[in-house]
C-alpha positions in Angstrom: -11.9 -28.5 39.5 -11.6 -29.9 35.7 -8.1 -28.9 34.1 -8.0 -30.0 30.6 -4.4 -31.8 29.5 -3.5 -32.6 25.8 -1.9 -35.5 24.9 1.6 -33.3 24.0 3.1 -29.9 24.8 1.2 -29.0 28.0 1.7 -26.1 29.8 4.4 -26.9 32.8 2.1 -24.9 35.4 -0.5 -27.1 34.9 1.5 -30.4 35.2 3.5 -29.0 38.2 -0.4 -28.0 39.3 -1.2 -31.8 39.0 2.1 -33.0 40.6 1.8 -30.6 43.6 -1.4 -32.3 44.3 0.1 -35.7 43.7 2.3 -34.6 46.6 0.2 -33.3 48.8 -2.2 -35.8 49.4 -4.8 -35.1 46.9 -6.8 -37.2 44.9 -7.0 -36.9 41.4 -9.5 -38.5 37.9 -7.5 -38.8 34.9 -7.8 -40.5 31.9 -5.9 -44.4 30.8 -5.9 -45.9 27.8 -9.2 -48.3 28.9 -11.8 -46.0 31.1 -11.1 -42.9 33.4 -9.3 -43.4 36.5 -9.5 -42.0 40.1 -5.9 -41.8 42.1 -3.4 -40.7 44.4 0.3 -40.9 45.3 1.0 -44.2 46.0 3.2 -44.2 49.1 0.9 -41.6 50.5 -1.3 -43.9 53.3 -3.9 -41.3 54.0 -5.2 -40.4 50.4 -4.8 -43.9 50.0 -7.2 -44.5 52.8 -9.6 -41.7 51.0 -9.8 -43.4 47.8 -10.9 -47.1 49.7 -13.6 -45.0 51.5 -14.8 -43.1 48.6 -14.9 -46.7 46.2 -15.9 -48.4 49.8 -12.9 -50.8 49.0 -11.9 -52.9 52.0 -8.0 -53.5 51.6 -7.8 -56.7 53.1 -10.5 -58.5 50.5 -10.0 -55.9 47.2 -6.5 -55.9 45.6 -5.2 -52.4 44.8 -3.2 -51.1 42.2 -0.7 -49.1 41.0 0.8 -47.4 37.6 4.2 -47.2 36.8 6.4 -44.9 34.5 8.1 -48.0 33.3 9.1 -51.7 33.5 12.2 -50.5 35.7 10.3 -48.8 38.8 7.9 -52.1 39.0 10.5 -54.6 40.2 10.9 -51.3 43.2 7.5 -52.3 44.2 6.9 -56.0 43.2 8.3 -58.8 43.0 9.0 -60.3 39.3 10.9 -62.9 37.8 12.4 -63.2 34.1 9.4 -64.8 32.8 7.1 -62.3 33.8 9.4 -59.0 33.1 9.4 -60.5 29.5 5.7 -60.6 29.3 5.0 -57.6 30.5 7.8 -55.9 28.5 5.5 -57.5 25.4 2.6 -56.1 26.7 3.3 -52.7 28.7 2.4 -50.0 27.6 -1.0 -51.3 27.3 -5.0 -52.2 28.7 -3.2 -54.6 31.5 -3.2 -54.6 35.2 -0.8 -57.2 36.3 -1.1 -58.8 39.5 1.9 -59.5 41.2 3.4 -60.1 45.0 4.0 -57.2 46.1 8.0 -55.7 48.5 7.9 -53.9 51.2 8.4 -50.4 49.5 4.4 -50.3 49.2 2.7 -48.7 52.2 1.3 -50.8 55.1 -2.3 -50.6 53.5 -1.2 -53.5 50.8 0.7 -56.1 53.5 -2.8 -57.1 54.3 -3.0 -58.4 51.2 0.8 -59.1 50.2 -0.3 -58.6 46.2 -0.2 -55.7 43.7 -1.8 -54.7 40.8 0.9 -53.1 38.1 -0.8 -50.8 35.3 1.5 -49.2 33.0 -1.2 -47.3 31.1 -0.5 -46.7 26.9 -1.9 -43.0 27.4 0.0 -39.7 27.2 -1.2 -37.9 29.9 -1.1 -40.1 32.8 2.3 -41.7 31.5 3.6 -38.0 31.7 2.0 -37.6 35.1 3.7 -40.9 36.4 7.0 -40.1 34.4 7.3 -36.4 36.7 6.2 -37.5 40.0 8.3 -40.0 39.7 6.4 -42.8 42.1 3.6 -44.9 42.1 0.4 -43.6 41.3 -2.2 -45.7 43.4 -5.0 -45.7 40.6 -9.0 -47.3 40.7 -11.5 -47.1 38.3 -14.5 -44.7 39.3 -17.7 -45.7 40.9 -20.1 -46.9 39.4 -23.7 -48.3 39.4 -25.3 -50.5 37.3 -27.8 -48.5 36.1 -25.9 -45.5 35.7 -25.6 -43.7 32.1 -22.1 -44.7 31.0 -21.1 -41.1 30.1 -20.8 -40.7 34.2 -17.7 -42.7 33.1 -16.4 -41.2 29.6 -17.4 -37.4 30.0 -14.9 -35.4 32.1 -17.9 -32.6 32.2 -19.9 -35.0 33.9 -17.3 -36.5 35.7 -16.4 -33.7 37.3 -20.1 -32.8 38.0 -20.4 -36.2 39.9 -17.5 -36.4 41.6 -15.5 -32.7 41.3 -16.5 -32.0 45.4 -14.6 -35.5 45.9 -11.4 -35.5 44.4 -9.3 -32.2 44.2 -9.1 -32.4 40.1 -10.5 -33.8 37.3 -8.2 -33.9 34.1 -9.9 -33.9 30.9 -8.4 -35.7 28.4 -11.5 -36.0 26.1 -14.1 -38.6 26.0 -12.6 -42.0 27.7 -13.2 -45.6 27.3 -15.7 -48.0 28.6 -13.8 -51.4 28.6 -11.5 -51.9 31.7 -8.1 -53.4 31.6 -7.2 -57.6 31.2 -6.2 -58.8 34.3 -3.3 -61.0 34.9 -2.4 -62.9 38.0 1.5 -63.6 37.7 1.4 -64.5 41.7 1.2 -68.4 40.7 4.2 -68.7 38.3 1.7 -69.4 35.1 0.2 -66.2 34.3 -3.8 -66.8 34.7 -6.3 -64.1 32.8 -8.7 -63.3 35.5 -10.4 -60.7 33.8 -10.4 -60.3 30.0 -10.9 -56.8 29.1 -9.6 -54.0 26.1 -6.0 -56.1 26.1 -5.4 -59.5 24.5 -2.5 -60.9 25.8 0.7 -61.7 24.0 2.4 -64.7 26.0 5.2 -64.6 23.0 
């Protein structure tokens, strides 16, 4: 099902639409501000569980991650110290998933791996989805395979095409990005770029 979301004055039936399946256990593809994403509520186990089949992601080798509405919901779910709030408050909203060790609000499916990956994504839509559900939003990029034409990835039309009987909704939110986000492991103390991506990091 493809519902198409603007990046201001949305109609509040169709957010409530995307909530409600947010809270029941469905999984949704929206777009970020690097490539589209596929998702779920984050405390939900089961459509947790869904998205790892569907990506074949194994929790105990692949970290997971998750978007928050802002800088104070993270320290809910992981653990951060001054030096790391301060970088991420330079560079949040942006193309950054931060790894960091993870609390024991997150569901049992990340205490295999004790670590978290925090996305705060600079893009209307999904920050307005995260800002009314008002908890996590466990979030992935979408399969992929090498040899696959890129617009599978940028097109909601196509995306939905490929992967609409998968997922309960698609949002289109136009044609997305093809550059995933910079990763950053703060689980050491000194922040380490693991992956460099759409963000160049500001380390002030």
């Amino acid at each position: 099902m493809l519902l198409k979301l603007y990046d201001k004055n949305n109609n509040p039936d169709d957010l409530q639409r995307v909530i409600d399946t947010l809270n029941d256990g469905g999984i949704l593809i929206y777009p970020t501000d690097t490539m589209y994403a596929i998702g779920c509520h984050g405390l939900k186990e089961r459509a947790i569980e869904r998205i790892c089949q569907l990506k074949h992601l194994d929790p105990k080798k692949n970290n997971l991650s998750i978007i928050c509405y802002n800088l104070s919901s993270i320290s809910e779910y992981a653990k951060v110290d001054n030096y790391t709030f301060k970088l991420m408050k330079r560079n949040l909203p942006g193309p950054f998933t931060f790894i960091l060790n993870g609390t024991t609000r997150l569901p049992k499916i990340f205490r295999n791996r004790k670590e978290v990956g925090i996305r705060m994504p600079d893009h209307p839509i999904i920050q307005e989805i995260a800002r009314l559900l008002d908890a996590p939003i466990l979030t992935t990029t979408l399969p992929h395979e090498e040899q696959e034409d890129m617009e599978y990835c940028t097109d909601p039309e196509l995306i939905d095409e490929k992967f609409g009987d998968r997922v309960d909704l698609v949002i289109d939110g136009g044609i997305g990005g093809i550059e995933g986000s910079t990763v950053v492991d703060c689980t050491k103390g000194e922040p380490e770029i693991v992956r460099q991506g759409a963000g160049w990091l500001d380390e002030g």
